[in-house]
C-alpha positions as YAML, in Angstrom:
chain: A
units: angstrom
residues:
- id: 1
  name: UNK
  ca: [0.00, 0.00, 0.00]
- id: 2
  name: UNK
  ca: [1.19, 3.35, -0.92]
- id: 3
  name: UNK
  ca: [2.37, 6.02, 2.05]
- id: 4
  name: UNK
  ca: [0.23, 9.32, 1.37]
- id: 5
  name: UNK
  ca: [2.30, 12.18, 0.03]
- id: 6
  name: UNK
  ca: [2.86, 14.74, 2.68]
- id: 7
  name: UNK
  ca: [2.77, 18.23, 1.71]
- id: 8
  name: UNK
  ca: [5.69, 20.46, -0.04]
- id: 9
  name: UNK
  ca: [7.38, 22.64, 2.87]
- id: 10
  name: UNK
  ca: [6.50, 26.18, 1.55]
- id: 11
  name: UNK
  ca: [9.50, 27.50, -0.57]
- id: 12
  name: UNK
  ca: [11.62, 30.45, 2.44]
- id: 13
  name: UNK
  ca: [11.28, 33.77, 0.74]
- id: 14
  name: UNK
  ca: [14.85, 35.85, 0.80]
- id: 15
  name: UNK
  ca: [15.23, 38.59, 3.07]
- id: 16
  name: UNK
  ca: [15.80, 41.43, 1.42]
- id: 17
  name: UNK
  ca: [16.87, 44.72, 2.27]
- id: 18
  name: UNK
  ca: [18.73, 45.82, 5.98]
- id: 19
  name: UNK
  ca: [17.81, 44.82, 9.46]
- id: 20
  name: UNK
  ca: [16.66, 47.41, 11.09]
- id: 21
  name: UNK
  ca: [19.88, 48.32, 13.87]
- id: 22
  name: UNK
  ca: [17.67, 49.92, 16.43]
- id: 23
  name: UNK
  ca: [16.58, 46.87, 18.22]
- id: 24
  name: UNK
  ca: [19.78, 46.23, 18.98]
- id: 25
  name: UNK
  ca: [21.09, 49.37, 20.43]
- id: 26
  name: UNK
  ca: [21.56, 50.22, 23.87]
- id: 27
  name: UNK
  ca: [18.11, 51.43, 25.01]
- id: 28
  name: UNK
  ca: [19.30, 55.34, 25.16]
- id: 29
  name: UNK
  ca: [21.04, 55.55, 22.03]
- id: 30
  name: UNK
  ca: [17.78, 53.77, 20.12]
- id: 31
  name: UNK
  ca: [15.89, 56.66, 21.86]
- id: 32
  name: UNK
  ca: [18.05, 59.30, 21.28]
- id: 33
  name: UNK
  ca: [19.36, 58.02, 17.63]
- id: 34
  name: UNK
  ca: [20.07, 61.75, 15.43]
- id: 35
  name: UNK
  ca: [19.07, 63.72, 18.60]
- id: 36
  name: UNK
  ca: [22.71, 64.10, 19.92]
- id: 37
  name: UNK
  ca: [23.88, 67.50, 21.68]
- id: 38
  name: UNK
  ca: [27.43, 67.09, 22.39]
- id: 39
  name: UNK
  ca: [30.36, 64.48, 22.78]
- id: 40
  name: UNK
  ca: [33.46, 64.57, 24.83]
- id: 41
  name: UNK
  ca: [36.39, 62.36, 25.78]
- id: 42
  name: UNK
  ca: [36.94, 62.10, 29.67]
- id: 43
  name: UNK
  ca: [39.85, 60.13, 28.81]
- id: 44
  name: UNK
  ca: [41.04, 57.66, 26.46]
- id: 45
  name: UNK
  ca: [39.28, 55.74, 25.57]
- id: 46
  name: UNK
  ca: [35.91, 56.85, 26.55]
- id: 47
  name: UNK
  ca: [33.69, 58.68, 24.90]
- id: 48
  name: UNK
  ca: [31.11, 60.93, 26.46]
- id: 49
  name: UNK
  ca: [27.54, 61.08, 25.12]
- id: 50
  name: UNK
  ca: [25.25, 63.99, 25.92]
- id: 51
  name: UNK
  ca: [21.14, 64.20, 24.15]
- id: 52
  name: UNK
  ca: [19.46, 67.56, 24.24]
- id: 53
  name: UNK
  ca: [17.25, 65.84, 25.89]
- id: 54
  name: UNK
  ca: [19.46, 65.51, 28.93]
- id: 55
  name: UNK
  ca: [20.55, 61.43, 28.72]
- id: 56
  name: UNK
  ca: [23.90, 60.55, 29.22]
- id: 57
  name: UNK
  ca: [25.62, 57.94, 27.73]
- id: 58
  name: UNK
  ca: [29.49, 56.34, 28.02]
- id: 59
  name: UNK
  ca: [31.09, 54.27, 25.62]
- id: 60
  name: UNK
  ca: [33.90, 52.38, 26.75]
- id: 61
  name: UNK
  ca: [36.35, 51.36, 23.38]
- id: 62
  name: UNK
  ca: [38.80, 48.53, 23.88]
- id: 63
  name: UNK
  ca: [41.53, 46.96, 21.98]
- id: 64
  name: UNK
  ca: [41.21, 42.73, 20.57]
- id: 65
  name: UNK
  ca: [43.35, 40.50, 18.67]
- id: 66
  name: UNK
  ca: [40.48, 40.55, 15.79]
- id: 67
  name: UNK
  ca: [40.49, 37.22, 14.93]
- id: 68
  name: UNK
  ca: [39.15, 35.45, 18.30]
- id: 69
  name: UNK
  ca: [38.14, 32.24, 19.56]
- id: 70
  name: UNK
  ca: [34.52, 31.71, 20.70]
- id: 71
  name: UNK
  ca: [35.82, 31.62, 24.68]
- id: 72
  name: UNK
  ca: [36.98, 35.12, 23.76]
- id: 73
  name: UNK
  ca: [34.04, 36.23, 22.78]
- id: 74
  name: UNK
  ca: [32.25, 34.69, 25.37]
- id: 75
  name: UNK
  ca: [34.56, 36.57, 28.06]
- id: 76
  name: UNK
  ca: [33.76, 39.75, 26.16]
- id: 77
  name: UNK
  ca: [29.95, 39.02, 26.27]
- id: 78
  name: UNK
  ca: [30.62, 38.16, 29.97]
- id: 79
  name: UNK
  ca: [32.14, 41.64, 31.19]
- id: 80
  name: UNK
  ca: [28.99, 43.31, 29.29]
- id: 81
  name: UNK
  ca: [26.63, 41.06, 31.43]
- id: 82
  name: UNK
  ca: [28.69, 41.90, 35.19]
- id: 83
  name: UNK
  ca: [30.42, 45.16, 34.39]
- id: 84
  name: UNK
  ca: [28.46, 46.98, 31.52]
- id: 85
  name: UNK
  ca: [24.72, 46.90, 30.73]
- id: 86
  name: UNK
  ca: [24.69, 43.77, 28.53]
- id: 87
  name: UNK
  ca: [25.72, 45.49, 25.53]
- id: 88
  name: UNK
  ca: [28.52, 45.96, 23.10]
- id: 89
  name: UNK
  ca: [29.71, 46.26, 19.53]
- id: 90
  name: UNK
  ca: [32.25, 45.25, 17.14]
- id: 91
  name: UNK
  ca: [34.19, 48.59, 15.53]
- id: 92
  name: UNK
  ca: [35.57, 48.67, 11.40]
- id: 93
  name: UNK
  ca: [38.90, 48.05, 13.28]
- id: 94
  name: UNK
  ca: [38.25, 45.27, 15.29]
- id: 95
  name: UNK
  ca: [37.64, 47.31, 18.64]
- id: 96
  name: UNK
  ca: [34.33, 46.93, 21.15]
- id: 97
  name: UNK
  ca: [32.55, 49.42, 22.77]
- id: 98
  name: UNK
  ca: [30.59, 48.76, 25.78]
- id: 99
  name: UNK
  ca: [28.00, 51.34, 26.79]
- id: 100
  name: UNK
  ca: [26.80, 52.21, 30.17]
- id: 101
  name: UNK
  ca: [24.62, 54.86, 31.19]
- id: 102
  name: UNK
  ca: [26.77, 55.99, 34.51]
- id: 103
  name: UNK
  ca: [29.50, 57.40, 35.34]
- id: 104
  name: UNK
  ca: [30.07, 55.04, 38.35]
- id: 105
  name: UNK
  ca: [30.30, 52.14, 35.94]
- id: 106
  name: UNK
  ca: [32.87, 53.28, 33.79]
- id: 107
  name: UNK
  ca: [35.96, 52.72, 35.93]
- id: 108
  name: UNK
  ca: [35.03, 49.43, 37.03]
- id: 109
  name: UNK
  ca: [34.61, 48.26, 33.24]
- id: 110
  name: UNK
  ca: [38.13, 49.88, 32.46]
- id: 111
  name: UNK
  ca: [39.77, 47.89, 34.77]
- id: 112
  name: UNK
  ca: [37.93, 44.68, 34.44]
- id: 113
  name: UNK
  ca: [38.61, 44.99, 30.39]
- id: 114
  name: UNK
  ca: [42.65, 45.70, 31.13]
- id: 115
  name: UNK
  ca: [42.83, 42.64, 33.50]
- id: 116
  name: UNK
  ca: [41.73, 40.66, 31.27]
- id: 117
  name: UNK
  ca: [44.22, 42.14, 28.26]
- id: 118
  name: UNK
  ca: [41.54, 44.11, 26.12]
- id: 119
  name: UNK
  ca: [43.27, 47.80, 26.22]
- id: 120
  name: UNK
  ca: [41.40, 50.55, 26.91]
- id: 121
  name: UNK
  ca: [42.00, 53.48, 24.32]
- id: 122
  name: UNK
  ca: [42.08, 54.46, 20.26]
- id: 123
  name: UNK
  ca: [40.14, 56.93, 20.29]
- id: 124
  name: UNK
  ca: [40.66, 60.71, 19.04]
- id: 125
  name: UNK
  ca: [44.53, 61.49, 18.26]
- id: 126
  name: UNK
  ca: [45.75, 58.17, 19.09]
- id: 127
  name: UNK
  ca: [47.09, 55.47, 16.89]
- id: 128
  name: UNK
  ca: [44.66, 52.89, 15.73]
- id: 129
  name: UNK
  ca: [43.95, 49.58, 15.69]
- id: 130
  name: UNK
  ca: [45.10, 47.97, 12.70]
- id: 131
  name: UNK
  ca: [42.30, 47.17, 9.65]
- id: 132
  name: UNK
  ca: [44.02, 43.89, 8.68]
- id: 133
  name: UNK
  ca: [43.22, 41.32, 5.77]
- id: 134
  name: UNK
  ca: [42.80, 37.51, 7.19]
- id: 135
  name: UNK
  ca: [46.29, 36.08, 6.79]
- id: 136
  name: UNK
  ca: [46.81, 32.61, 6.75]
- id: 137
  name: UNK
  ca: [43.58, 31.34, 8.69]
- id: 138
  name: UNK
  ca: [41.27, 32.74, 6.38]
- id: 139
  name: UNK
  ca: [42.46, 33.56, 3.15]
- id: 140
  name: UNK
  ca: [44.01, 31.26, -0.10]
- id: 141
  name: UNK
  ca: [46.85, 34.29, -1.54]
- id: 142
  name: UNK
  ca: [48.87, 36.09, 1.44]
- id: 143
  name: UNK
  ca: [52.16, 35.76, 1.12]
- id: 144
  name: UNK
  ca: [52.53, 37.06, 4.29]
- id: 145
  name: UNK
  ca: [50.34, 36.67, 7.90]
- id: 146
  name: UNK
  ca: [48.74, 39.88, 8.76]
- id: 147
  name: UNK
  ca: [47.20, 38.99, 11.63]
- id: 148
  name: UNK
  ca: [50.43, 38.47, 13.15]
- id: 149
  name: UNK
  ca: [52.33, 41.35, 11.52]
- id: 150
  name: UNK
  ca: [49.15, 43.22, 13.42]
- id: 151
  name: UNK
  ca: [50.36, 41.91, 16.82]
- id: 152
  name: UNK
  ca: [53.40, 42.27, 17.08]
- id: 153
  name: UNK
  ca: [53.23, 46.21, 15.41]
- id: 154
  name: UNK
  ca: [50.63, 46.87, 18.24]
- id: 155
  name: UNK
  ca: [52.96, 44.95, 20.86]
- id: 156
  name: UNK
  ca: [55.39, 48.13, 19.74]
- id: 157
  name: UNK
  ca: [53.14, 50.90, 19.85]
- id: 158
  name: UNK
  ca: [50.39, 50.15, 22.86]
- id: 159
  name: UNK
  ca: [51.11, 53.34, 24.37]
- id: 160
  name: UNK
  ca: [50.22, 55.24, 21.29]
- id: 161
  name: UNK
  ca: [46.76, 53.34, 21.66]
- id: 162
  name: UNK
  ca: [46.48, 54.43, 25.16]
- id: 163
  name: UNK
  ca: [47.11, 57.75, 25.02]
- id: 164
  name: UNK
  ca: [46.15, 60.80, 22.32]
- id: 165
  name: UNK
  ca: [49.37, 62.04, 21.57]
- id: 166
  name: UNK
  ca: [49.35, 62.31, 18.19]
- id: 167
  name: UNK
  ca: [48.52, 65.41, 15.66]
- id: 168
  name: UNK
  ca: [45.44, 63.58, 14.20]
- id: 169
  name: UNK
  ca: [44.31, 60.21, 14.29]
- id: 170
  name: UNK
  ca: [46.79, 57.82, 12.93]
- id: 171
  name: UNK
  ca: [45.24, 54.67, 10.88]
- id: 172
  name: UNK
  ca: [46.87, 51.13, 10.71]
- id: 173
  name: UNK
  ca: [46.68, 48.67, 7.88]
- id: 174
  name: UNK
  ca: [48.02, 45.43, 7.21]
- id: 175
  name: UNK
  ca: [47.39, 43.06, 3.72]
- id: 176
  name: UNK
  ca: [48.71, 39.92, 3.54]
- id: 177
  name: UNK
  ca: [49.06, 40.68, -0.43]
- id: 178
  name: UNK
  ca: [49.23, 43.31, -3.08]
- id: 179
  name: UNK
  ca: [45.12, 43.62, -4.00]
- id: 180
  name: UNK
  ca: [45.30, 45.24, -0.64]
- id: 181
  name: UNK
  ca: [41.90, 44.27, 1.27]
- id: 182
  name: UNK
  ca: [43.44, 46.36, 4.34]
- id: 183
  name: UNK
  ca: [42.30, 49.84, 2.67]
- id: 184
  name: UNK
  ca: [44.27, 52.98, 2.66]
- id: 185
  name: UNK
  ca: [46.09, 53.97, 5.74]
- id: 186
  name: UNK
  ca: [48.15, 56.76, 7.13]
- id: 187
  name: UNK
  ca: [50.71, 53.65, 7.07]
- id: 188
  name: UNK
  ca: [50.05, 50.09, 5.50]
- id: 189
  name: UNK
  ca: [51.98, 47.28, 5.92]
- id: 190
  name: UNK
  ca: [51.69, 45.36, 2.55]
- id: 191
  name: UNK
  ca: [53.11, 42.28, 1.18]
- id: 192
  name: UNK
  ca: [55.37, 42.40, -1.94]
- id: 193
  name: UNK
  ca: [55.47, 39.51, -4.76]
- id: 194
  name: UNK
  ca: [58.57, 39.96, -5.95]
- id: 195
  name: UNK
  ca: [58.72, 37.28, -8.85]
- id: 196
  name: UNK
  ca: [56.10, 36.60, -11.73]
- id: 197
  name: UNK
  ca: [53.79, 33.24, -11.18]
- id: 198
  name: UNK
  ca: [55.48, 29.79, -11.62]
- id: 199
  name: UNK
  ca: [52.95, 27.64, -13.91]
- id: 200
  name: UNK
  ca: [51.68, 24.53, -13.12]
- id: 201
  name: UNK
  ca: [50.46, 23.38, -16.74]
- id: 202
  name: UNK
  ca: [49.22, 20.48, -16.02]
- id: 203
  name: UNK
  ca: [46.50, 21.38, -13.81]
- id: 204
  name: UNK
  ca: [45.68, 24.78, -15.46]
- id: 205
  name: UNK
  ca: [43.27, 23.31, -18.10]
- id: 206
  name: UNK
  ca: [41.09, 21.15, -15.63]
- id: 207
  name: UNK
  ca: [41.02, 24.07, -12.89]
- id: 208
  name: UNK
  ca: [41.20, 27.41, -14.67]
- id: 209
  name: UNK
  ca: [38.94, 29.60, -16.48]
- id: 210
  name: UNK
  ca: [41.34, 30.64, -18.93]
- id: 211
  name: UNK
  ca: [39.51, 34.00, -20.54]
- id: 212
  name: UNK
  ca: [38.75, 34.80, -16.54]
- id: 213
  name: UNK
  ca: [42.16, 34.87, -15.52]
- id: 214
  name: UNK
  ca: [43.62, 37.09, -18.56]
- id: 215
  name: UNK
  ca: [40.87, 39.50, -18.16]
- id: 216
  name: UNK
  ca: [42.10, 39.26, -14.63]
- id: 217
  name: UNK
  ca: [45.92, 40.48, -15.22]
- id: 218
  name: UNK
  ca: [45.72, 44.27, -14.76]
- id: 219
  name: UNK
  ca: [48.91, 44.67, -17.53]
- id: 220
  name: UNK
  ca: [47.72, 42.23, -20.07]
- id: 221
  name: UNK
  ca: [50.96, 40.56, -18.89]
- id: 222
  name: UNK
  ca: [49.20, 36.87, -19.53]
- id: 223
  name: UNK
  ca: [47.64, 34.85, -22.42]
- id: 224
  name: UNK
  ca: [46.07, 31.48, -23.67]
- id: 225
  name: UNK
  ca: [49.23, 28.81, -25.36]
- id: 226
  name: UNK
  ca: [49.50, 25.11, -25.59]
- id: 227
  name: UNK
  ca: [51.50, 23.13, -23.35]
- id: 228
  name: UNK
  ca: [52.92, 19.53, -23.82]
- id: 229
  name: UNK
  ca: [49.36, 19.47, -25.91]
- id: 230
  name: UNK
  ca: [46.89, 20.94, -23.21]
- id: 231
  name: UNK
  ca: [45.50, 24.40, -22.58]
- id: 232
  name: UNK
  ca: [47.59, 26.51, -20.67]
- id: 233
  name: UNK
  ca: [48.63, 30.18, -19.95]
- id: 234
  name: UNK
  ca: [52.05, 31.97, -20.27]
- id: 235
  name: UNK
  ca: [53.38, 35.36, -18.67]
- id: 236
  name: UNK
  ca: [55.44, 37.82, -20.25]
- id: 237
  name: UNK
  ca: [57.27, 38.65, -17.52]
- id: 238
  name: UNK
  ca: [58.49, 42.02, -19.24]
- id: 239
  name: UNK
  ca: [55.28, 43.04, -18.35]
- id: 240
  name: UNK
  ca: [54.33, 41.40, -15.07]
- id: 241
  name: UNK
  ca: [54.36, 43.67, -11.91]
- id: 242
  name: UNK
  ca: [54.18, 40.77, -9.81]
- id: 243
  name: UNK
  ca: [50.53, 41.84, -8.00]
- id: 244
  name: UNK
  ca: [49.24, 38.34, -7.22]
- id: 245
  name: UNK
  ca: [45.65, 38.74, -9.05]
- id: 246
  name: UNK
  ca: [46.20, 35.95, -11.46]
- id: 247
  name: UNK
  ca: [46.07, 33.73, -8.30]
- id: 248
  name: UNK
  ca: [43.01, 33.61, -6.79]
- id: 249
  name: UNK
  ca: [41.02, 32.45, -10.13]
- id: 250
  name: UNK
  ca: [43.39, 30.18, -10.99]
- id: 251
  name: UNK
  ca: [45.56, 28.15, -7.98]
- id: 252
  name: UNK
  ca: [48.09, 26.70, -10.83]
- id: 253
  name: UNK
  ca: [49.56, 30.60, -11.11]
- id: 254
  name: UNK
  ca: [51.41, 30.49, -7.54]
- id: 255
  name: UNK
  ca: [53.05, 33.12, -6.61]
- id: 256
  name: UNK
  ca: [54.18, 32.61, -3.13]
- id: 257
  name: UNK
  ca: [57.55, 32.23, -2.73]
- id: 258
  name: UNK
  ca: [58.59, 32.04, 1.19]
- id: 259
  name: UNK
  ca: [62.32, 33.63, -0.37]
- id: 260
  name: UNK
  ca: [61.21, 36.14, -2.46]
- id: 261
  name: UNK
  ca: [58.10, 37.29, -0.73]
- id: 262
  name: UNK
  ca: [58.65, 41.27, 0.72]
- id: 263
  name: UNK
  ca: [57.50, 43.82, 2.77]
- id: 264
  name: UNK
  ca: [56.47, 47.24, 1.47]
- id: 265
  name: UNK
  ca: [55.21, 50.25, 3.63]
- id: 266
  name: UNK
  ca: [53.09, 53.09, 2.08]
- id: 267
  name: UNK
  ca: [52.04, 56.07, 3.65]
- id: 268
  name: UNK
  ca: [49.51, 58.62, 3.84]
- id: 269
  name: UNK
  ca: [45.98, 57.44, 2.49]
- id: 270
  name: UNK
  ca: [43.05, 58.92, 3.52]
- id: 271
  name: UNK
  ca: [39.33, 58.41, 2.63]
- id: 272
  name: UNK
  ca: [37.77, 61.24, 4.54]
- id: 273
  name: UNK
  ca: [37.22, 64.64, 3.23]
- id: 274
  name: UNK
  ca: [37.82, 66.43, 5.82]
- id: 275
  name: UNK
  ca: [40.11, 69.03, 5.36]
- id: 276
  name: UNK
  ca: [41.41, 67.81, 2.82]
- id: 277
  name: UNK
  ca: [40.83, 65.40, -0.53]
- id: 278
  name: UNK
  ca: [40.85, 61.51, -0.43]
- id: 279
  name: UNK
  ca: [44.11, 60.72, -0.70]
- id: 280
  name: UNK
  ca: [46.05, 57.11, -2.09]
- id: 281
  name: UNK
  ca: [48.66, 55.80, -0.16]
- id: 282
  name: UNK
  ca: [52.46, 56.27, -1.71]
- id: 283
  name: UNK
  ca: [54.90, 53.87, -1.64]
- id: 284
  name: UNK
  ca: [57.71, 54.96, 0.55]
- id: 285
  name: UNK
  ca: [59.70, 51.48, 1.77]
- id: 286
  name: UNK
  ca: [60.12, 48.29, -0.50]
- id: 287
  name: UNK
  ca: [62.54, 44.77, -0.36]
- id: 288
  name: UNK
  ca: [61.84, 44.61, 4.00]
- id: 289
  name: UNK
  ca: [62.29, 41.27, 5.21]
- id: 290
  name: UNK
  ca: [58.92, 38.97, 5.81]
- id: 291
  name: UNK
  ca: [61.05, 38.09, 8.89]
- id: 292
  name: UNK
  ca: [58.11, 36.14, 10.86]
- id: 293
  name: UNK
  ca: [56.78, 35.99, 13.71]
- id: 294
  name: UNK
  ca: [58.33, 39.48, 14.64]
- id: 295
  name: UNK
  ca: [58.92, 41.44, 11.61]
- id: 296
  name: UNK
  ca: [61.48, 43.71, 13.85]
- id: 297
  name: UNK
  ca: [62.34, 45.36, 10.43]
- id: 298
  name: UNK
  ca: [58.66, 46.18, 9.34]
- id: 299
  name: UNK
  ca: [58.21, 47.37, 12.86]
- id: 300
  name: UNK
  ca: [61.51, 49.72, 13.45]
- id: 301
  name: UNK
  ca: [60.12, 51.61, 10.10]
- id: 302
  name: UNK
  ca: [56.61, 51.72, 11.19]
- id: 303
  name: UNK
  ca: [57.98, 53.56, 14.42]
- id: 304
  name: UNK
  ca: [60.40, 55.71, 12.42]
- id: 305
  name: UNK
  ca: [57.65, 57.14, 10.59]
- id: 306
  name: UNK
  ca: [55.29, 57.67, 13.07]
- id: 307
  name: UNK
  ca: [57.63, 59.48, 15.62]
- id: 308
  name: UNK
  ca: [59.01, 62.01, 12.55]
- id: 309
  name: UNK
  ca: [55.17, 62.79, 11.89]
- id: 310
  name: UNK
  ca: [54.10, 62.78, 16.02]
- id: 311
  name: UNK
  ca: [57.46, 65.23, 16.49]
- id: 312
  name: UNK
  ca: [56.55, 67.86, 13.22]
- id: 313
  name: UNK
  ca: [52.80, 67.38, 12.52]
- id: 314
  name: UNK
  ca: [50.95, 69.96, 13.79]
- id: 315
  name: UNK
  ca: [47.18, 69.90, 15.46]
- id: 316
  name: UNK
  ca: [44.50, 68.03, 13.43]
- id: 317
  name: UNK
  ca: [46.93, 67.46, 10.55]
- id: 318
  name: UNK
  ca: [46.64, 64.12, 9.04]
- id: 319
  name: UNK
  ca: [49.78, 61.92, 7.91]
- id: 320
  name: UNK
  ca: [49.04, 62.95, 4.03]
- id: 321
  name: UNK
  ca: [48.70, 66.31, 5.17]
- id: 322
  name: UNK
  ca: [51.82, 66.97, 6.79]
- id: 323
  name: UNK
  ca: [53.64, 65.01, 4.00]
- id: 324
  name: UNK
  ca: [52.37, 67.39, 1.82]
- id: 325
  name: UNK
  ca: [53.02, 70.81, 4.08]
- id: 326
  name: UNK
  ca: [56.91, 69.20, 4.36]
- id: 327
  name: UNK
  ca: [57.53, 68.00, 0.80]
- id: 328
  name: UNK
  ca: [58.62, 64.21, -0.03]
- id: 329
  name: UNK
  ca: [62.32, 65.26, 0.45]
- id: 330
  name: UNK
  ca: [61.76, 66.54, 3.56]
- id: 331
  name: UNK
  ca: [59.96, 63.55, 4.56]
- id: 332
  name: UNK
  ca: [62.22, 60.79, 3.77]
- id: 333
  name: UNK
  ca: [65.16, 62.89, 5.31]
- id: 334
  name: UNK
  ca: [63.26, 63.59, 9.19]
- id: 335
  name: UNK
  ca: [62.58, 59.32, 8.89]
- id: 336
  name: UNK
  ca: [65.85, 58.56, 7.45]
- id: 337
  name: UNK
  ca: [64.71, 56.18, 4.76]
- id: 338
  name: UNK
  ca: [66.26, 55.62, 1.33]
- id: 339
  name: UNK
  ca: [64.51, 56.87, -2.03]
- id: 340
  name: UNK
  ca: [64.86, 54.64, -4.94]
- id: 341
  name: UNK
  ca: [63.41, 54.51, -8.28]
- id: 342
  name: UNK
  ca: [60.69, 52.18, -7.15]
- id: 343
  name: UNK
  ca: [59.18, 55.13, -5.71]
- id: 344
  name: UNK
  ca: [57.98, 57.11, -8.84]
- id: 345
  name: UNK
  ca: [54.51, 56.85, -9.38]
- id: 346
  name: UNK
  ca: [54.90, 56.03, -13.25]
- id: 347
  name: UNK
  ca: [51.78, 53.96, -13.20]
- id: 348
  name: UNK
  ca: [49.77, 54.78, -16.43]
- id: 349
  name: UNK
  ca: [46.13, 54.81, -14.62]
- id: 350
  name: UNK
  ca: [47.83, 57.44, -12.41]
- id: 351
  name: UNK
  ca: [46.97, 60.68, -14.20]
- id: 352
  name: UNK
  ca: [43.20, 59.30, -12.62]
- id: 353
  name: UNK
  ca: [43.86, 59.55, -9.28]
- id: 354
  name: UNK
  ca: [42.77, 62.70, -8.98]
- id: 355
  name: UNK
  ca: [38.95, 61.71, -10.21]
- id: 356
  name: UNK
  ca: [38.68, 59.91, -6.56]
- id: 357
  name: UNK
  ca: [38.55, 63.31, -4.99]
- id: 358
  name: UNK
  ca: [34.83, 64.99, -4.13]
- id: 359
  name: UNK
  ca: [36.68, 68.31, -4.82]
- id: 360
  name: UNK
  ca: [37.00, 68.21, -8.46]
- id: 361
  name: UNK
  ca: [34.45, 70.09, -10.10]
- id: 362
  name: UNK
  ca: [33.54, 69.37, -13.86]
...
């Protein structure tokens, strides 16, 4: 005898569109959302909330590693619950801020986050926490780990995070490879590919999308051949600049070499217009060792850099901005670094740069 059909399960509609935020807001920022009179910073930080309609609110921003483990977050939800107001929330860069609603609970917090190694600080003219691509945990490409480049850079400049010492807010960036998912960045740490792709042809026809990955070479450095009788690709390496895109569409094309892999450092990028325009970073150290799990050499340039600009800048002046008050000569002689060919922007696409700015009229 034949079992009775049960019914279809109904066919789950998409969601569409963007949760609404509010419900998950500390109670007096949902109620005061766009109805802010003034902020302050009692210290580092902490920021100081204050509605016209008289509620007070504190945000207390710590410091993480970024990339935690689920008893890490757990600890994190845990000092909302006992020292906070069971709230909190993730940053761009990685930091959380817990909100209370008084003053008397803001010390307490502070000191509860600290003993358990979350710093307390980053906020106004401090130096950041570092935006930071996945590394080796997450991602297929890096030829580099940025996660730990991140920690042990932050291991050097804590005190910077703690304190607002600075001219202007100073943001951190580390990619594992040259597409760059870190961002721009008053300094970026970025990884350097020194040598073109070494060709597996044996794999390329049964893994690769051939058409994909030339349209994916931003120098038409790469084309379609025939290998020992299969499809393949080639590289004219006259033409290669060694960025790493090739990879990602097609594994075969690998590019990471644990001997010829570098570390470059670019300064002053900037995508705020305040001020000033939106600014690309410029390339301003090249050839640094990818000395893991320390990068000492990455690190002593980082600091070079950052104590010329905290020792010349002046008030509210961004890295970019003081680079261009000073000149480029002037710059690499206060940080003592080298200037080499490799640092003239001969790009072709460069003459566009200028079309990322909001202050270019037509």
């Amino acid at each position: 005898m034949s079992q009775p059909q049960s019914a279809a399960a109904p066919v789950r509609k998409p969601v569409e569109g963007f949760l609404d935020n509010k419900k998950f807001l500390h109670p007096k920022f949902a109620a005061n959302y766009g109805n802010w009179k003034t902020h302050d910073r009692p210290r580092p930080g902490v920021l100081h909330h204050v509605s016209k309609t008289g509620d007070e609110v504190w945000s207390i921003k710590c410091g993480t590693q970024r990339q935690m483990d689920h008893y890490t977050v757990r600890n994190l939800c845990d000092i909302a619950d006992s020292h906070g107001e069971g709230f909190m929330r993730f940053t761009m860069r990685s930091c959380v801020e817990f909100p209370v609603s008084t003053e008397a609970k803001v010390a307490p917090l502070i000191a509860e986050l600290e003993k358990n190694g979350f710093p307390v600080g980053g906020t106004g003219n401090s130096v950041s926490m570092v935006a930071h691509t996945q590394g080796w945990l997450h991602c297929d490409i890096p030829g580099t780990d940025a996660s730990g480049v991140v920690k042990s850079m932050m291991d050097d400049l804590i005190d910077e995070f703690r304190h607002e010492n600075m001219p202007n807010r100073v943001k951190l960036s580390t990619s594992c490879c040259e597409i760059n998912c870190g961002g721009q960045a008053d300094i970026a740490v970025v990884v350097q590919y020194t040598k073109p792709p070494k060709i597996n042809h044996d794999l390329v026809s049964a893994i690769c999308e051939r058409p994909t990955v030339v349209a994916r070479c931003p120098v038409a450095a790469i084309r379609p051949t025939i290998i020992n009788g299969k499809p393949s690709l080639e590289v004219d390496e006259k033409k290669c600049v060694c960025c790493g895109a090739c990879f990602p569409p097609c594994p075969p094309m690998q590019i990471n070499d644990p001997d010829a892999n570098k570390i470059a450092i670019w300064v002053g990028g900037k995508n705020s217009n305040a001020r000033s325009k939106p600014t690309f970073h410029k390339l301003v150290a090249a050839g640094l060792p990818n000395n893991a799990p320390r990068w000492p050499e990455v690190n002593a340039v980082v600091r070079r850099i950052l104590m010329a600009y905290k020792a010349d800048g002046r008030p509210w002046e961004r890295m970019g901005e003081w680079i261009d008050r000073i000149g480029w000569p002037a710059f690499f002689e206060k940080t003592d670094l080298p200037f080499t060919k490799h640092m003239i922007d001969d790009w072709r696409g460069g003459r566009v740069n200028l079309n990322a700015s909001t202050h270019l009229h037509f």
